[in-house]
C-alpha positions in Angstrom: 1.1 18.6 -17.3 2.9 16.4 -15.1 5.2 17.6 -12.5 9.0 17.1 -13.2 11.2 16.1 -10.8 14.7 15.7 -11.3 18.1 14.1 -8.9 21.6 13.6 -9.4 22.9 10.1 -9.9 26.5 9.6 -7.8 29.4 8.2 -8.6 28.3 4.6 -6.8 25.3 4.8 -9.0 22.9 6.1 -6.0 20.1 7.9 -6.7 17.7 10.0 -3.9 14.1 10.1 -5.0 12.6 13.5 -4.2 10.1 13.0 -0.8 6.7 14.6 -2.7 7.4 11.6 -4.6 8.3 8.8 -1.7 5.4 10.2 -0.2 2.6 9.8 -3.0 4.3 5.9 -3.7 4.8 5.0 -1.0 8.5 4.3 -1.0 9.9 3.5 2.2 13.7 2.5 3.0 14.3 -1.3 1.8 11.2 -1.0 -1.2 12.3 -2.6 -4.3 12.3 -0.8 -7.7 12.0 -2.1 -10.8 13.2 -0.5 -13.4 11.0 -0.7 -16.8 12.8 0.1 -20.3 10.2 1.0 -22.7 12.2 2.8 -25.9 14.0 5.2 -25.2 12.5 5.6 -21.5 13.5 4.0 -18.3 10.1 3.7 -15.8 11.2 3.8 -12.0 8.2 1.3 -10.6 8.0 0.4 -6.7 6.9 -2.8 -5.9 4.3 -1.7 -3.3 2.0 -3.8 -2.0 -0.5 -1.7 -3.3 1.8 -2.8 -6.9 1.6 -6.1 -6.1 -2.2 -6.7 -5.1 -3.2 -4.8 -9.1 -1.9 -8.1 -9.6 -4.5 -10.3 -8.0 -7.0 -11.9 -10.0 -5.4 -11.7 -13.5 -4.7 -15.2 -13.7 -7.8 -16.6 -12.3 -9.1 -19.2 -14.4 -12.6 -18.9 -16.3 -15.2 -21.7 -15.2 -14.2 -24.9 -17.3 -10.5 -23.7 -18.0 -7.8 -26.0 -17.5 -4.8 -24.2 -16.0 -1.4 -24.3 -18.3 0.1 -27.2 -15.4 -3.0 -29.7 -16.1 -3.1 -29.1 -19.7 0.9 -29.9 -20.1 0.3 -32.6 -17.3 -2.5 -34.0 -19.8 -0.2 -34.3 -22.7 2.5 -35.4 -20.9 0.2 -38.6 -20.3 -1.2 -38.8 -23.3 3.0 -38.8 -25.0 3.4 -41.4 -22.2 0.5 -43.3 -23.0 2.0 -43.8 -27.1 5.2 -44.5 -25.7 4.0 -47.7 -23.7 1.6 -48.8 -27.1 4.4 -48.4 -29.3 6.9 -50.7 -26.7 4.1 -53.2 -26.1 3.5 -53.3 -30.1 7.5 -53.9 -31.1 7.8 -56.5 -28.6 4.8 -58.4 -30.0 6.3 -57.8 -33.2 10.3 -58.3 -32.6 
């Protein structure tokens, strides 16, 4: 089972997070939290930069994938590209 910990919330909203627990997260004065609602549950997550570096690498692209920027840059070319045949072809025909 997992060890409960529990703290007092004061009247500013403050809240003191045990030190077993600052230790093993490394939490250090000025570390952001996010908070994480998930039902009825609130998760308390530090971003560490042990946190933030899980996140490396999940967006790399696969060989021969077009990032979400080219492929919107793509359409928007191809939309502007219509645009200019259809004002060419009503002037030739107005």
């Amino acid at each position: 089972m997992d060890k409960l910990n529990s703290a007092k919330i004061t009247a500013k909203g403050s809240l003191t997070v045990p030190s077993r627990i600052r230790r093993r997260f490394g939490i250090k004065p000025g570390t952001r939290i996010n908070f994480v609602e998930e039902g009825e549950r609130i998760i308390f997550q530090p971003v560490t930069r042990k946190y933030i570096s899980s996140f490396c690498g999940i967006f790399k692209q696969k060989p021969g994938e077009k990032s979400v920027v080219q492929e919107h840059l793509e359409e928007r070319r191809a939309e502007r590209d219509r645009e200019n045949r259809w004002a060419v072809k009503s002037k030739s025909t107005g």
